[in-house]
C-alpha positions as CSV (number, residue, x, y, z in Angstrom):
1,X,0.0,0.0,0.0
2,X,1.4,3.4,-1.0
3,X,1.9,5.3,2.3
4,X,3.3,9.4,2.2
5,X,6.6,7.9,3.1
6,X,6.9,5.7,0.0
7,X,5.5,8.1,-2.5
8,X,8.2,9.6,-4.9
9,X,8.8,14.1,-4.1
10,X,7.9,15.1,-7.5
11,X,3.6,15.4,-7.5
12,X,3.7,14.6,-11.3
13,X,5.6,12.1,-10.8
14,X,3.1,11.0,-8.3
15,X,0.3,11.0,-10.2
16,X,2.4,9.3,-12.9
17,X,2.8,6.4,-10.8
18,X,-0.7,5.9,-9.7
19,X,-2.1,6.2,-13.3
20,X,0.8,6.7,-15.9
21,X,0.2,3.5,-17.5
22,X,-2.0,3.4,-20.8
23,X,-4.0,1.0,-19.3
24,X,-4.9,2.4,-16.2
25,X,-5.8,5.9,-17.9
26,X,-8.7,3.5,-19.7
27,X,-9.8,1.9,-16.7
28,X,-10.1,4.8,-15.1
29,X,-11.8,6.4,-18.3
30,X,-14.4,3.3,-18.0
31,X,-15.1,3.5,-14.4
32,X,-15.9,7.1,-14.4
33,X,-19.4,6.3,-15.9
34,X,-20.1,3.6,-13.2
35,X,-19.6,0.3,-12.1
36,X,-18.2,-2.4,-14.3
37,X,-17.6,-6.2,-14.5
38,X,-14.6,-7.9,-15.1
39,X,-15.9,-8.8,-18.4
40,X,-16.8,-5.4,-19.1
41,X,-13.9,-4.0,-18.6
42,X,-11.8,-6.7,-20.4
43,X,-14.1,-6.2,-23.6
44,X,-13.6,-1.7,-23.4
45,X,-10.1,-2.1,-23.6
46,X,-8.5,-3.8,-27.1
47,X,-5.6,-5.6,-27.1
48,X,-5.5,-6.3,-23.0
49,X,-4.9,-9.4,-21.7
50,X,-7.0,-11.1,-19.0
51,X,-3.8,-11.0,-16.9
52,X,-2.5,-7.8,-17.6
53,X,-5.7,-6.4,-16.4
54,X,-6.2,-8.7,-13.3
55,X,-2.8,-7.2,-12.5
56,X,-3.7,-3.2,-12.9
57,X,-7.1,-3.7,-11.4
58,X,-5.4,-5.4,-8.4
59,X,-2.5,-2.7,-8.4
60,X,-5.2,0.2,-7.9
61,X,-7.5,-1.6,-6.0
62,X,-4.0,-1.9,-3.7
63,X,-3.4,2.3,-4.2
64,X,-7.0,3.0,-3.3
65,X,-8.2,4.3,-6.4
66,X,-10.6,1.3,-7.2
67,X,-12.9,-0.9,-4.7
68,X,-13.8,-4.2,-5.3
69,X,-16.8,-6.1,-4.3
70,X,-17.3,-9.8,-5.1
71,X,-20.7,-11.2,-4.4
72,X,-20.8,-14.5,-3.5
73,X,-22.0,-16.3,-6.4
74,X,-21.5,-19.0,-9.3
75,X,-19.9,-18.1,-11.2
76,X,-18.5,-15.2,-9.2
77,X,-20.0,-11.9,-9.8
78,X,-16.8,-9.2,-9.2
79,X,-18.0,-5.1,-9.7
80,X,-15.1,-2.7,-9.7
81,X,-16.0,0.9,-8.8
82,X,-13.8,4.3,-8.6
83,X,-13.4,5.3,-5.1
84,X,-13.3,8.9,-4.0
85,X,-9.8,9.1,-4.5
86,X,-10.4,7.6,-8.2
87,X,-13.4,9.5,-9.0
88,X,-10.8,12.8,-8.2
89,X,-8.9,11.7,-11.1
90,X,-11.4,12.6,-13.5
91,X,-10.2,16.5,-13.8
92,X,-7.0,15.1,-14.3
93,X,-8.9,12.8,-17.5
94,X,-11.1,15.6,-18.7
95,X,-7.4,17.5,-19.3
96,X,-6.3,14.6,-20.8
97,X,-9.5,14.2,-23.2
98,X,-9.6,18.0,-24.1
99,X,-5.7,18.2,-25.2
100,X,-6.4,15.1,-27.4
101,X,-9.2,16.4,-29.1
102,X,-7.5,19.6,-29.6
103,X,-4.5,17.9,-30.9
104,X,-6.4,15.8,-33.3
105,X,-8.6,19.1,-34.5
106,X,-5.5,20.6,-35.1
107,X,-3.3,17.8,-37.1
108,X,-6.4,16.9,-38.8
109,X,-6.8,20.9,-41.0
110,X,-2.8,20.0,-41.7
């Protein structure tokens, strides 16, 4: 678990560590409209593998940026949901969103 003594100086280098991965930025994109299944998830995001994202989901569920509740099922159900710490990420995502588009509406009269 991330702790304020184990966190690197730098801030943007913080925040770089919780979500620099391309992966993460799309989880994070997902779970900012609500709730999602494993499956869900697994089917958003092209190209990832079921272990590469057991191991990101795990990794923020560990930083406290994602909960996860399994209901006691068969087969098991498993939700993923942003927690308040993850839903703050979002104005840090719209930035993100916004600079693409503009970078795309630019290249694209080019």
């Amino acid at each position: 678990m991330l702790t304020i003594d184990n966190l690197p100086p730098c801030p943007v280098e913080t925040t770089l560590m919780l979500m620099g991965d391309k992966w993460k930025v799309l989880i994070i994109r997902d779970l900012l409209t609500g709730t999602k299944r494993f499956g869900e998830l697994k089917k958003s995001l092209n190209g990832i593998s079921q272990k590469v994202l057991t191991q990101h989901l795990r990794a923020m569920e560990k930083s406290g940026l994602i909960h996860r509740k399994v209901y006691a099922e068969v087969p098991p159900k498993v939700e993923y949901t942003l927690t308040e710490v993850g839903q703050s990420l979002k104005q840090v995502h719209d930035a993100m969103l916004d600079w693409g588009q503009a970078y795309k509406s630019k290249n694209s009269q080019q």
